[in-house]
N, C-alpha and C positions, 0 to 999 in steps of 0.2 A: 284519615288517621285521627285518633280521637286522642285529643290532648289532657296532659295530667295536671287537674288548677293544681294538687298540691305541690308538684316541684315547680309550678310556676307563682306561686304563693314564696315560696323559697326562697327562689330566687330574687323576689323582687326586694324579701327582706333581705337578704345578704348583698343585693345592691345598695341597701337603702343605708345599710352598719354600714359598706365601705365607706356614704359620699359621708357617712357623719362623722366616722371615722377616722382620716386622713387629715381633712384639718386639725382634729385634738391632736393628731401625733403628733402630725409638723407640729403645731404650738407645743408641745413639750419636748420635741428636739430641740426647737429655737430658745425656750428655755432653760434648758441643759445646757445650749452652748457661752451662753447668755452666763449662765451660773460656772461654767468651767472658766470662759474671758475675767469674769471680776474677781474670782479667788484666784486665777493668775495674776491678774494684774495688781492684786494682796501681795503674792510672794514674790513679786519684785520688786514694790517698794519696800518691802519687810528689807529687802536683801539691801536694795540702795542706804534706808536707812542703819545698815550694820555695816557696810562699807565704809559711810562718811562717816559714822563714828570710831567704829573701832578697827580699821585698817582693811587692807586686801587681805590678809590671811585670815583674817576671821569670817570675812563675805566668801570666800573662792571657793566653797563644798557649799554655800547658798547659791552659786551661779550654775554650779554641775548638775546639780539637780534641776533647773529652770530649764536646762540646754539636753536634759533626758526625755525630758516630758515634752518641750519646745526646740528639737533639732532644727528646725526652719529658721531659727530667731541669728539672722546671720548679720547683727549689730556690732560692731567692734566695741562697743558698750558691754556686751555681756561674754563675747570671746575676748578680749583683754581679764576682764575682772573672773572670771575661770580659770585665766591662765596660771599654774604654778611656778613658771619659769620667770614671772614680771620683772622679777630685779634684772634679771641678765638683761632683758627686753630694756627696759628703762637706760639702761648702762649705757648704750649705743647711741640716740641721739645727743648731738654734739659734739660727739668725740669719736665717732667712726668713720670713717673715711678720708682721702687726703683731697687740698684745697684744689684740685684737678678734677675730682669726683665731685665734687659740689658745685662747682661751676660748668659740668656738663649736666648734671641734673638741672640745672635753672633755665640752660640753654634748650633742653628735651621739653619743659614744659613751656614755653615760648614757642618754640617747632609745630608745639600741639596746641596754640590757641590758646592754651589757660591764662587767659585776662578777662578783665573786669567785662571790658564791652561783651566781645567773643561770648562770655560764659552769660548775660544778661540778654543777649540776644536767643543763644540756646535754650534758652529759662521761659522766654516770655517772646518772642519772636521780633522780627525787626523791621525794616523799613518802613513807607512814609505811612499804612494803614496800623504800626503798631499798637497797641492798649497803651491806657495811660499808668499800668504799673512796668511796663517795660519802660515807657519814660522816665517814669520815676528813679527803676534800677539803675539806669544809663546814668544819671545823677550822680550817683555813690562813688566814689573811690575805692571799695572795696564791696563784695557780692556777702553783705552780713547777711541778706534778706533767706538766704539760704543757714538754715536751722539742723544742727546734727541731729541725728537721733540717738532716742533713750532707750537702752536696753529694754528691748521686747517689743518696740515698734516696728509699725510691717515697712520691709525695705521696701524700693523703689522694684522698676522691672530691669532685668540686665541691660545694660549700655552697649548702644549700638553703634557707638564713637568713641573715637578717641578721648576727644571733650568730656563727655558724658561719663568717662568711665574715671576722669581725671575729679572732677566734679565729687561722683559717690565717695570714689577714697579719700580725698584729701580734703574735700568740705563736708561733706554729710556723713560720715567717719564709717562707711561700710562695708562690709567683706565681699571682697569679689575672687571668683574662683581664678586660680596662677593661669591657667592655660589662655582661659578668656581675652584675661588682660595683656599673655603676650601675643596674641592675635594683633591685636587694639592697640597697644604703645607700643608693645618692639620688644623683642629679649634684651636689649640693651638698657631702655628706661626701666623695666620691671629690675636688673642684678642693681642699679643704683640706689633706688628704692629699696631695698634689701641690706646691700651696703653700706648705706646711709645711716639706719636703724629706723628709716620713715614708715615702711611695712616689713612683717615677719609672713611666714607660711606655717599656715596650721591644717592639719588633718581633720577635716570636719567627718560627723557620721553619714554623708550619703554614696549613692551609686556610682552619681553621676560625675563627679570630678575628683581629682586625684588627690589635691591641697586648695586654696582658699587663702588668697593674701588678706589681712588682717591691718588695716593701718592705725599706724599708731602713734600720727599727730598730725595736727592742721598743717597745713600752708595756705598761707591767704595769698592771693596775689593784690597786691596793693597798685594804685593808679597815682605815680609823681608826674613831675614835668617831663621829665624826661623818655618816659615809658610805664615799664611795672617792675617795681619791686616785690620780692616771696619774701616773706616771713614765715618760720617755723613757731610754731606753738603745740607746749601740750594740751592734749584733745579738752574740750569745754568740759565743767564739771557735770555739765548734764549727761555726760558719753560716761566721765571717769566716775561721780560719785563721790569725790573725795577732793581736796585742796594737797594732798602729800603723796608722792610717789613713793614704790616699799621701801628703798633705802632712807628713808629717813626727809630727803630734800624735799622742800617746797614744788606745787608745779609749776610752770612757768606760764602766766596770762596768756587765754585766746584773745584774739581782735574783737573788740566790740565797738561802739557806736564812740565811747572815751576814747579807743586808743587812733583812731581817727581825728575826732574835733579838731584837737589843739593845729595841728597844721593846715588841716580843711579850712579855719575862719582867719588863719594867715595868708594875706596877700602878700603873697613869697616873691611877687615880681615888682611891685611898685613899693612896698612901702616895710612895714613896723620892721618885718625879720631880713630885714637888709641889714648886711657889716660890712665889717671892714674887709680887705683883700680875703686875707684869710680867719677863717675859724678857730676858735678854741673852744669847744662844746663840752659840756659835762651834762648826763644823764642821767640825774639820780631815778633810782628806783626805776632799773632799767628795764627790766623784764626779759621781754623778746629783743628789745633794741631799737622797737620802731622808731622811735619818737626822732634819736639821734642819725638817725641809717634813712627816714625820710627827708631831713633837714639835708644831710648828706649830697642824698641822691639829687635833689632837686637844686643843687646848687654847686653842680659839678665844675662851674666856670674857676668855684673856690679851689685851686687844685690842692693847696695846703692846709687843708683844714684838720684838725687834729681834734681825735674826740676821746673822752674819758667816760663808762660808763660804771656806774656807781649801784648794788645790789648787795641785800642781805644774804641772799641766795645761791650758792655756787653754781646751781644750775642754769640760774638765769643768766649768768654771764659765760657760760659754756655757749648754750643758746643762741644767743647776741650776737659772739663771734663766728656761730655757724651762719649767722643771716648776713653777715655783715660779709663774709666769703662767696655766701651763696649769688650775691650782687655785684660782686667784683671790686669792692670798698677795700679801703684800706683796713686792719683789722684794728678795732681801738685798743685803748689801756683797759686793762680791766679791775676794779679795787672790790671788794670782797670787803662790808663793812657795813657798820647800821648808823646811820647819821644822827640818831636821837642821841647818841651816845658818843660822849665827847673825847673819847683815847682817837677813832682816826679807824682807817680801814687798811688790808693789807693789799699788795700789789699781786696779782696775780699771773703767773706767766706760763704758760703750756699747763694748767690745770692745777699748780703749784703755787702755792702763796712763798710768793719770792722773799719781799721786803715791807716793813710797818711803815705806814707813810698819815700824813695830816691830814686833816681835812682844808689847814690853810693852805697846806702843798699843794691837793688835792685841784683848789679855786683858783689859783694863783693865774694871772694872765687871762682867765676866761671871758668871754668873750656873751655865750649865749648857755644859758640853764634853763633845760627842759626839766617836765616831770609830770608824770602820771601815777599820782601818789596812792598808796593804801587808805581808803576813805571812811571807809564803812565804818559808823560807831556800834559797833557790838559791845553787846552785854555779854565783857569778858567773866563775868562770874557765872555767866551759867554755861557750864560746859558741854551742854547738848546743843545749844546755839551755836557756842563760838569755835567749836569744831569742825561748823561747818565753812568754817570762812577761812584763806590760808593767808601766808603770807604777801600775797597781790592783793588783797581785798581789807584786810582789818585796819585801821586806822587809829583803834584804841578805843575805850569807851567813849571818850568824845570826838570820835571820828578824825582828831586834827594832830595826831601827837607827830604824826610825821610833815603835814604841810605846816606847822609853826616853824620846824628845825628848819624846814629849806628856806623859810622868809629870814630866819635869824642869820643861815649861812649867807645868804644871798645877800644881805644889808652887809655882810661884814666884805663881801666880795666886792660890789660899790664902792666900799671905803677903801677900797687896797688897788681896784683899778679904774682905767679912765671911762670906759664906755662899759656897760654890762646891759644885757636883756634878758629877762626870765619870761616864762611861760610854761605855765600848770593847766592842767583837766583835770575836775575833780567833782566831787559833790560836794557842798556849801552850807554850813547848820548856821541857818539866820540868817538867811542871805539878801540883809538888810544894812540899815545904817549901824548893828551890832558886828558885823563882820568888818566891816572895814574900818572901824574903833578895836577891833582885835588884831586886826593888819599892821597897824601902827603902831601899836603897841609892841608883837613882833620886832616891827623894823625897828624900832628903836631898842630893841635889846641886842638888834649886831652892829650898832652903830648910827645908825640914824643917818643917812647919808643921804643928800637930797636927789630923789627919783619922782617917778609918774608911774599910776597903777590904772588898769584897766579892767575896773571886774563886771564880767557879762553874767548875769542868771536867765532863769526864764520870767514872763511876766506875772506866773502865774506858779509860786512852788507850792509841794507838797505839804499841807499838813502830818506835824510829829503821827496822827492819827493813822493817815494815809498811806504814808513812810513806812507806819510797822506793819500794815496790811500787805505790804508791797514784798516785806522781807521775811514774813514768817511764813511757815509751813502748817500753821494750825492756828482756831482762837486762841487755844491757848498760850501757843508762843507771840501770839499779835500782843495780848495782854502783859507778856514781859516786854515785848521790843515800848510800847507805851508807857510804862513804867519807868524803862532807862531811858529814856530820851527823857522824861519828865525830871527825873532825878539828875540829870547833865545840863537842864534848861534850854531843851533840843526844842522849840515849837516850829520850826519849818526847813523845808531842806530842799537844796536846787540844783539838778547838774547845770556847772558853768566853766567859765573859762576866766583864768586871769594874766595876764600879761605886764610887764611890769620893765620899765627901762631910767638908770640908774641919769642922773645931768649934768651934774658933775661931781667929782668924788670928793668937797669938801667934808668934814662932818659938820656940824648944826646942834646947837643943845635946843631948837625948836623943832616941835613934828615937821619934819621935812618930807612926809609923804604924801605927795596928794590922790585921793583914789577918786577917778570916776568912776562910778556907777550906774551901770545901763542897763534894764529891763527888756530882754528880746521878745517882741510883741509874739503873741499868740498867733498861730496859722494853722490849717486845714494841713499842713504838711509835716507836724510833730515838734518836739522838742529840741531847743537849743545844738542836743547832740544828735539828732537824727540825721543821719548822713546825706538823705535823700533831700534834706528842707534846705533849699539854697536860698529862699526870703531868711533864714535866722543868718547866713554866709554873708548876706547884703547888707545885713544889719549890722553886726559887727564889723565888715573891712569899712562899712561906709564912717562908722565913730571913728576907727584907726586910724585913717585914711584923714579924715579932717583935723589929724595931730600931728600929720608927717611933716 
């Protein structure tokens, strides 16, 4: 049979278009997708950026549309900031459910593993062939190393534990379908969670499931002496977008690497935060309530310990007392009040400002003053900056308007009783021999009372340069944050730790404050506040420790 060259000519051309062919397509599919990924990921910071400025009602028809085009995108990051119903949502943590439902929810997440170890072993594996960042985790007191996600990042794969599913919702902040999760924890932990105001159920657009819990705040489990403490927190700004929930209130601080320190480099069993029988705690700028609710927890022998916690925030102090229940604590005072300001704060009681009380009332008998203060020097004059920082985070244009007030309170507290100890986390502008000439200066405007200061930085701080690089969102706002710190005489900044114990409560018309000053050596294992670096842990109990 006698063959046709011309359809085999043909042929070989239309072989030869496909092989050249196929690769140009794929290359211009992978371009197109390439080109569809970066102008979505335009209109979600577009969108982030209209949220942290000008609220959730103006971003919430920018999320509806991300969530038409990106139905997959199942971030509690972008179904929160869609949702129109967020105020009612918001209304419920803190104040829903009774002290019987909260303390079954803490007990259900115990049941199910959710601790630090448990969760750092699941994360990175365990026993004696571990990796060295499992060792690292195991370190921490709290699982920070796990990062929520940002609207529009690809979720994880469904959780095929209990753990694991405990994990996505309530640390990495993601929507998991209602059925799944009551397979996995129980119909019983899923109505708590619901009841609580921790997760809502929302109807998402697929086939395949009915609703989709949505959660809608942290719990960190924390690591005391005792066991683990939960803390509730509203979700990080990187989930939320914003520093204000819609009605109007502040949110209340995630856990980060600060809200750890200050107790992490107290040697709670030998030495500085040792008292008397019982406590008298006061917690300015309480937030969540860690600070007083781990002192607490870890020194349960105090059985009379009595704590006051101290917020500008109503929320925060709703908050507090949900954490401070959710542990099985006694439930502290709560005062509702801004210490910069010298009328005094009001007493709070079932969500009601009861009675107007002092700030000397307030100190009176106290014993130990914590505090994780608003730090950040924003440049309060520009208002596309300092909107993005809320009331946990601003500290004033020179970063210090609230840690002077607690040194002023605190000196006056000295002079009124016999034994006082304070202890601040914070970040530090000049955290040099100009800070601790500022300390004192402080202290002698509440009185001058003779005490011992102990202030820790790193050995190595940020240049004002570095600082602004660290905080801005663009050259251009690096070039304002450079400016305000130049204009404030910001040249370097350090997170640290200070500590501070009153000697006797004469006054003194001589500086009666003496500050040591301790540079925590550099390591391969991070910064002063890194939770994981227990060389900067050794460094500090060991000064403390040679004071006791």
């Amino acid at each position: 049979m006698q063959q046709n060259p011309g359809k085999f000519i043909s042929f070989a051309i239309l072989l030869l278009w496909l092989i050249l062919w196929t690769p140009a397509c794929q290359s211009s599919t992978v371009k197109l997708q390439q080109q569809q990924q970066q102008q979505q990921q335009q209109q979600y910071a577009k969108a982030r950026q209209v949220r942290a400025l000008f609220g959730h009602d103006a971003a919430q028809p920018l999320y509806e549309e991300l969530l038409a085009t990106n139905p997959a995108d199942t971030t509690a990051a972008t179904r929160v900031a869609s949702n129109p119903n967020a105020r009612m949502v918001h209304s419920l943590l803190g104040t829903a459910g009774t002290k019987q439902e909260r303390l079954a929810f803490t007990n259900k997440l115990g049941q199910l593993q959710f601790r630090p170890v448990p969760i750092s072993q699941e994360i990175f594996g365990g026993g004696e062939s571990c990796s060295r960042a499992a060792k690292s985790a195991s370190r921490s007191s709290a699982p920070l190393y796990l990062k929520p996600l940002r609207a529009g990042a690809v979720p994880p794969p469904l959780p095929e534990s209990p753990l694991v599913a405990c994990i996505q919702l309530l640390l990495l902040a993601v929507c998991l379908p209602t059925r799944h999760c009551v397979n996995l924890l129980g119909g019983e932990t899923v109505a708590l969670m619901e009841t609580l105001g921790i997760v809502y159920r929302e109807k998402f657009s697929d086939n395949t499931h009915d609703d989709w819990l949505v959660p809608y705040c942290h719990v960190m489990p924390v690591r005391v002496e005792e066991g683990t403490v939960y803390i509730a927190t509203d979700l990080h700004p990187d989930v939320l977008s914003t520093t204000t929930v819609p009605n109007g209130d502040g949110t209340v601080m995630y856990i980060g690497p600060d809200s750890l320190a200050l107790l992490d480099h107290c040697n709670l069993q030998n030495g500085w935060i040792s008292s008397p029988e019982n406590m008298r705690i006061v917690d300015i700028g309480c937030g969540s309530g860690i600070q007083a609710l781990r002192l607490s927890a870890s020194s349960q022998r105090n059985t009379e310990n009595q704590v006051t916690s101290v917020d500008v925030n109503p929320r925060a102090l709703a908050i507090t007392r949900l954490n401070f229940e959710w542990n099985g604590l006694e439930t502290p005072s709560l005062v509702l009040g801004d210490i910069t300001q010298s009328a005094g704060g009001s007493i709070v009681i079932d969500d009601n400002e009861d009675k107007s009380t002092t700030w000397q009332s307030v100190f009176n008998g106290v014993t130990h003053i914590l505090s994780n203060p608003p730090f950040l020097p924003v440049p309060v004059q520009d208002d596309q900056i300092s909107k993005r920082y809320g009331l946990f985070s601003s500290g004033g244009a020179s970063g210090e308007e609230v840690l002077r007030r607690i040194a002023e309170l605190a000196a006056e507290s000295c002079s009124n009783n016999s034994e006082v100890k304070l202890a601040i986390v914070s970040e530090f502008m000049n955290p040099d021999e100009r800070f601790s000439s500022k300390l004192q200066e402080w202290w002698k405007n509440g009185g001058n009372p003779k005490a011992e200061a102990f202030f820790f930085c790193n050995q190595e701080p940020l240049t004002a340069e570095e600082y602004s690089q660290r905080r801005a969102d663009s050259d251009e706002e690096t070039d304002k944050w450079i400016r305000h710190l130049k204009g404030e005489d910001i040249t370097t900044v350090s997170p640290g730790l200070l500590y501070m114990q009153s000697l006797f409560s004469n006054k003194s018309t001589e500086a009666d404050l003496r500050v040591h000053h301790h540079c925590v050596p550099k390591t391969d294992q991070g910064s002063i506040w890194t939770p994981t670096n227990e060389k900067a842990r050794q460094s500090t109990q060991e000064v403390m420790d040679s004071f006791i």
